[in-house]
N, CA, C and O of each residue as an XYZ file, in Angstrom:
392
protein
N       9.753    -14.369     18.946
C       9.655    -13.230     18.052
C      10.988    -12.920     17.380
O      11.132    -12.488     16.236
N      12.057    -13.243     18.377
C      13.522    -12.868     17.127
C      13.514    -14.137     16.590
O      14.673    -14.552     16.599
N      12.708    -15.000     16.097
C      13.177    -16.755     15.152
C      13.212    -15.589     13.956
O      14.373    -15.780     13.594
N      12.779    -14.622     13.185
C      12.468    -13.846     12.167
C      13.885    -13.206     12.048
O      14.025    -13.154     10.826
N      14.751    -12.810     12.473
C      15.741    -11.774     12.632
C      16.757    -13.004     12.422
O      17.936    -12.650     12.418
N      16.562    -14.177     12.273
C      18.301    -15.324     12.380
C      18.321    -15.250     11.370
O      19.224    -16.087     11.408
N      18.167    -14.977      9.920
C      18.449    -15.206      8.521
C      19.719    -14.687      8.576
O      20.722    -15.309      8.225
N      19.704    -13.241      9.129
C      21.044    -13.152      9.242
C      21.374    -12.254      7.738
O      20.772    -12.647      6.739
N      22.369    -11.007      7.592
C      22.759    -10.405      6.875
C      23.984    -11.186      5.420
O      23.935    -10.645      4.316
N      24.860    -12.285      5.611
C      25.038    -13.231      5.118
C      23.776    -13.871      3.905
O      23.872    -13.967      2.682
N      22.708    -14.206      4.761
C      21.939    -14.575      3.388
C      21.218    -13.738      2.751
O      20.485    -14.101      1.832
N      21.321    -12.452      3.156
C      20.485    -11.670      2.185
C      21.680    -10.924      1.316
O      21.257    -10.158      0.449
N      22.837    -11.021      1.410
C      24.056    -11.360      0.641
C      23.898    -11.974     -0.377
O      24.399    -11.426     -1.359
N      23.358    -12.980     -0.566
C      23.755    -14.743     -0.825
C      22.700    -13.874     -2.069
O      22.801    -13.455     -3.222
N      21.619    -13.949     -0.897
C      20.053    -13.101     -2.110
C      20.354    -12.828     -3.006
O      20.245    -13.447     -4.065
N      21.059    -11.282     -2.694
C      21.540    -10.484     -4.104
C      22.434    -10.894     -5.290
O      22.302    -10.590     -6.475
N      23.512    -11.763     -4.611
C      23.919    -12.348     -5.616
C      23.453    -13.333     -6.944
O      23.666    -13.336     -8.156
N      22.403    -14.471     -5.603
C      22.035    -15.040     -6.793
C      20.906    -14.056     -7.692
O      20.571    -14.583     -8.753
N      20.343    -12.836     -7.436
C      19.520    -12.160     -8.253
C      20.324    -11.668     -8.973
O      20.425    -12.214    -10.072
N      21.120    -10.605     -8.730
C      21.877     -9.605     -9.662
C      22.605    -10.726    -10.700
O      22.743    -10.337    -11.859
N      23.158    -12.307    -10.319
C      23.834    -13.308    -11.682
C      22.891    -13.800    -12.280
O      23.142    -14.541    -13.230
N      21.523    -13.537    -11.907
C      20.305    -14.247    -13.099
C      20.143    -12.470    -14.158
O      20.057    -12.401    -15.384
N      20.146    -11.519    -13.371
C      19.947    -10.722    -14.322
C      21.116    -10.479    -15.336
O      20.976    -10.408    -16.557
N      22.198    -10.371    -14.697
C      23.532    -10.097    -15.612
C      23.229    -11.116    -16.966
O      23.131    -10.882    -18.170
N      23.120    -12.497    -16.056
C      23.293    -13.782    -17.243
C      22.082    -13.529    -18.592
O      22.031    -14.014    -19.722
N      21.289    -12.656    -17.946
C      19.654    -12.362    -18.807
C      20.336    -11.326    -19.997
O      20.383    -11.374    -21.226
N      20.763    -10.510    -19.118
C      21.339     -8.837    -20.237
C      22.653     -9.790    -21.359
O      22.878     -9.392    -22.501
N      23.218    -10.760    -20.893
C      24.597    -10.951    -21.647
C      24.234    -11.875    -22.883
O      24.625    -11.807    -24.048
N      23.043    -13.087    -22.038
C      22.475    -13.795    -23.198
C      21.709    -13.096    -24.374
O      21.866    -13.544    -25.509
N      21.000    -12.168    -24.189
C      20.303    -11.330    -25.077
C      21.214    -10.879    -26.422
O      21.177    -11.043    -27.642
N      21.758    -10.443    -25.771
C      22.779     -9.390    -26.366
C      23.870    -10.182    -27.458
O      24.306     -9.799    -28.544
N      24.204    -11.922    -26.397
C      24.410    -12.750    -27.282
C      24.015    -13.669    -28.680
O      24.596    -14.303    -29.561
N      22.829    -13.350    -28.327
C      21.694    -13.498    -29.665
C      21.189    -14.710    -29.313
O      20.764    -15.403    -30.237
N      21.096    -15.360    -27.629
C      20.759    -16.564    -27.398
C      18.928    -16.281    -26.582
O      17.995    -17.044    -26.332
N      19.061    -15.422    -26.481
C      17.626    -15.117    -25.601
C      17.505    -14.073    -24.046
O      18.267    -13.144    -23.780
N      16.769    -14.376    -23.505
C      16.876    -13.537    -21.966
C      16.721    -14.894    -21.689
O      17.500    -15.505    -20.958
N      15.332    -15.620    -22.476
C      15.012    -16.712    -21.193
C      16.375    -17.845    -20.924
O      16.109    -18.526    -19.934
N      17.297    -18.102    -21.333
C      18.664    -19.240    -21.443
C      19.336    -18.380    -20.228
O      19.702    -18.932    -19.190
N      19.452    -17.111    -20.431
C      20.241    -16.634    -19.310
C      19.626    -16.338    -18.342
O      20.250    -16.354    -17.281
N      18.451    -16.028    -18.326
C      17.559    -16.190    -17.022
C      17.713    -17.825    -16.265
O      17.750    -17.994    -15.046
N      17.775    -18.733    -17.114
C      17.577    -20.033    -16.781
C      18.555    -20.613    -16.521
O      18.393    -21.720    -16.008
N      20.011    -20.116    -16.764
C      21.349    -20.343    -16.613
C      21.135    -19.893    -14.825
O      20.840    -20.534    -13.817
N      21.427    -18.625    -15.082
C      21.200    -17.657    -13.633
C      20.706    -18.138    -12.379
O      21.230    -18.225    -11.269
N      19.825    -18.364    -12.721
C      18.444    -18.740    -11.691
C      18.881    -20.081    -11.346
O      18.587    -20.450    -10.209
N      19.430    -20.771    -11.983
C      19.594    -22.675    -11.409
C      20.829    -22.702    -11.095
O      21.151    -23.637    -10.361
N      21.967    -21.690    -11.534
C      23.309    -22.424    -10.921
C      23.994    -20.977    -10.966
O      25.153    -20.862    -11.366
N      23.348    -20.035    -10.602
C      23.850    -18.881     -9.890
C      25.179    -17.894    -10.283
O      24.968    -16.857    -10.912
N      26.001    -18.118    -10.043
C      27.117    -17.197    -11.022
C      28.026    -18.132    -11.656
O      28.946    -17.881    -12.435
N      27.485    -19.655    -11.041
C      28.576    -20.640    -12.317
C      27.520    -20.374    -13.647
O      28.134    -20.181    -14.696
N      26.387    -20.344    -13.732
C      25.519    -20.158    -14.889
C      25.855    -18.449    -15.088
O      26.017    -18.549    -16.305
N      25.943    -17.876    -14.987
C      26.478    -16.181    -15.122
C      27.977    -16.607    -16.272
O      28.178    -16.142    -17.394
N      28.987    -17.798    -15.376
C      30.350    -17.816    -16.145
C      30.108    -18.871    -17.577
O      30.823    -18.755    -18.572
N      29.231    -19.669    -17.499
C      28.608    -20.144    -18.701
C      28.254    -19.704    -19.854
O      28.504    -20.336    -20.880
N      27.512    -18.361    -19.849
C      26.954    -17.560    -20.361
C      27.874    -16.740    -20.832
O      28.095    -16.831    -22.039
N      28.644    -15.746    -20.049
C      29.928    -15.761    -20.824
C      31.108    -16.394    -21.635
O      32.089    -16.103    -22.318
N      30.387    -17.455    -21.124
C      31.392    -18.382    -22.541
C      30.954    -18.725    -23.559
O      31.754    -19.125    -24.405
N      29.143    -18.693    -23.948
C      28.639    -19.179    -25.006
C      29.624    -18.146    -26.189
O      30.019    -17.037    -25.830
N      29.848    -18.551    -27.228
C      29.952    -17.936    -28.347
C      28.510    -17.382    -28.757
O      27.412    -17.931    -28.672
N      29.048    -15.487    -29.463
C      28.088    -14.836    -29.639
C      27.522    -15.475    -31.355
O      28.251    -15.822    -32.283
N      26.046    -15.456    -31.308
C      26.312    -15.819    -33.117
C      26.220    -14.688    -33.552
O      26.024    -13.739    -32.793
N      26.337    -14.553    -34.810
C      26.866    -13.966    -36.190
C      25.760    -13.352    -36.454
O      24.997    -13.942    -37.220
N      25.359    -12.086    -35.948
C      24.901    -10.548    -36.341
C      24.039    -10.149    -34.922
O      23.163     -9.285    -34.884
N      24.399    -10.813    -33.992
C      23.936    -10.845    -33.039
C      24.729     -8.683    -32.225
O      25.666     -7.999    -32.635
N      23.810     -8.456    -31.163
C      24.744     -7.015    -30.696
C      25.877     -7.275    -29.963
O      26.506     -6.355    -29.441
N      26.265     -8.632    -29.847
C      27.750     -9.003    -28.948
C      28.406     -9.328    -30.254
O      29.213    -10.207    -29.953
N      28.469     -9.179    -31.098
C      29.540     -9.108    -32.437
C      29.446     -8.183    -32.693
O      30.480     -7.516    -32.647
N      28.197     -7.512    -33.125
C      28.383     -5.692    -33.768
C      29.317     -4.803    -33.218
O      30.381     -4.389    -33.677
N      28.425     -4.455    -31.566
C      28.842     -3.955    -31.166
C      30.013     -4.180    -29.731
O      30.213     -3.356    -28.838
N      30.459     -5.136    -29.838
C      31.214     -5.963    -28.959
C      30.753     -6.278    -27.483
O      29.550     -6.256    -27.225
N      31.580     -6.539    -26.616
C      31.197     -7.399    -25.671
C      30.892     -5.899    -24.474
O      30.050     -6.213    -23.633
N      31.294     -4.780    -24.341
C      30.337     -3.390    -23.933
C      29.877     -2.625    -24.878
O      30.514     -2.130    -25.808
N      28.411     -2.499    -24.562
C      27.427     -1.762    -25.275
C      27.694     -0.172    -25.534
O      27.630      0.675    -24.643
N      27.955      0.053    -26.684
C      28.302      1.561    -26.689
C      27.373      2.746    -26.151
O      26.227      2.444    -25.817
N      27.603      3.471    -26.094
C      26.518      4.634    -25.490
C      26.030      5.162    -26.725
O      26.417      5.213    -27.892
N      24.953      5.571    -25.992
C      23.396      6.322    -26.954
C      24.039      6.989    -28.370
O      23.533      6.970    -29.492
N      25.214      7.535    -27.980
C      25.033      8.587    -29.162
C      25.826      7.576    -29.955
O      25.395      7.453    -31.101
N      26.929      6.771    -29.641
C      27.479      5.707    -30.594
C      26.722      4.626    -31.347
O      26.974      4.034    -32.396
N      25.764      4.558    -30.525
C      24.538      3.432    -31.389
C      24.019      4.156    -32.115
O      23.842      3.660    -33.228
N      23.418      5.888    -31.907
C      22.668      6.316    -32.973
C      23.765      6.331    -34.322
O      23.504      5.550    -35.237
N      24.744      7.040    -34.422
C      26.008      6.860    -35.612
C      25.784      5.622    -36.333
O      25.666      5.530    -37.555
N      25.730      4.615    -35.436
C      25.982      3.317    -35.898
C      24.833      2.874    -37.052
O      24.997      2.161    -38.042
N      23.629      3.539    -36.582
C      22.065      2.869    -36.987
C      22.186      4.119    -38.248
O      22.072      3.749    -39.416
N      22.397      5.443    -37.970
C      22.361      5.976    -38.956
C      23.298      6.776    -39.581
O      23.023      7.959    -39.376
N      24.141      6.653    -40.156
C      25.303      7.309    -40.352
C      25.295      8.309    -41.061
O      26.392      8.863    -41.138
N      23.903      9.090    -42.009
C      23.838     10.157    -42.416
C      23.546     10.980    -41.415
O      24.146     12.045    -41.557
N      22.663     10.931    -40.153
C      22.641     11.820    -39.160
C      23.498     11.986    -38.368
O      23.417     12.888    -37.535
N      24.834     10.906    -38.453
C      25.861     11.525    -37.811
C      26.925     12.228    -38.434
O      27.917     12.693    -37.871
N      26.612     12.272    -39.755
C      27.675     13.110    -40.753
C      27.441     14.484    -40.440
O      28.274     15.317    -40.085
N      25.646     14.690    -40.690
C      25.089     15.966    -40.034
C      25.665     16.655    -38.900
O      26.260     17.733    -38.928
N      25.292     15.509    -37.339
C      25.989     16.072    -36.696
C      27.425     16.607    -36.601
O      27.638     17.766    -36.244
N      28.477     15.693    -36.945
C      29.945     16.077    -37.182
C      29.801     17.351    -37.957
O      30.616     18.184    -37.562
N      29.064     17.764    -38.895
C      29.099     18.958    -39.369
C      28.783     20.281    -38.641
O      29.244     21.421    -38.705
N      28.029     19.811    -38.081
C      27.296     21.056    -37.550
C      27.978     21.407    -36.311
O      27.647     22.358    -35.602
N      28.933     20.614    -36.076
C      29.679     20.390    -34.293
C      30.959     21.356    -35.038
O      31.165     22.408    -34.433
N      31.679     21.162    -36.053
C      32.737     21.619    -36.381
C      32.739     22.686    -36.313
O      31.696     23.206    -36.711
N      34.164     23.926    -35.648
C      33.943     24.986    -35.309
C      33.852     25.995    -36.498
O      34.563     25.389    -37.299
N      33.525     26.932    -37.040
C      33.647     27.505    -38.210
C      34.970     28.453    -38.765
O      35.285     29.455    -38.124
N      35.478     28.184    -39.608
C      36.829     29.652    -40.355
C      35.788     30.613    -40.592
O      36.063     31.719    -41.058
């Protein structure tokens, strides 16, 4: 009954890693303008050397890892970005009054 208990805390270590470098490699490829599935498929077969792969692809050209660079700006910086008359608005309406 303990043959179940030898995996041992070590490989469920091992687990997370190789999960959390297939997802990273998924979010970075996307973003690179190469897909989820390349970085899923990077990830998943060669674990965080496919994670450091993926960070090396070059992003292409209008892809959100050129726009908006290699960290994703926050909510309110993407909305500015997408619409820049509603953020003129806002800046206006934020400014304190004479």
């Amino acid at each position: 009954m303990t043959l179940l208990a030898l995996i041992g805390a070590k490989a469920l270590y091992l687990l997370f890693s190789w999960l959390i470098s297939a997802a990273v490699a998924a979010s970075v490829a996307d973003r690179k303008g190469y897909g989820e599935k390349l970085g899923l498929t990077f990830g998943l077969l060669l674990s965080a050397v496919g994670l450091l792969i993926v960070l090396l692809l070059p992003g292409r050209p209008g892809s959100r890892w050129k726009l908006d660079g290699p960290i994703p700006p926050k909510a309110k910086a993407r909305v500015a970005a997408l619409n820049p008359v509603r953020a003129l608005r806002a800046r206006r309406a934020s400014r304190p009054r004479a």
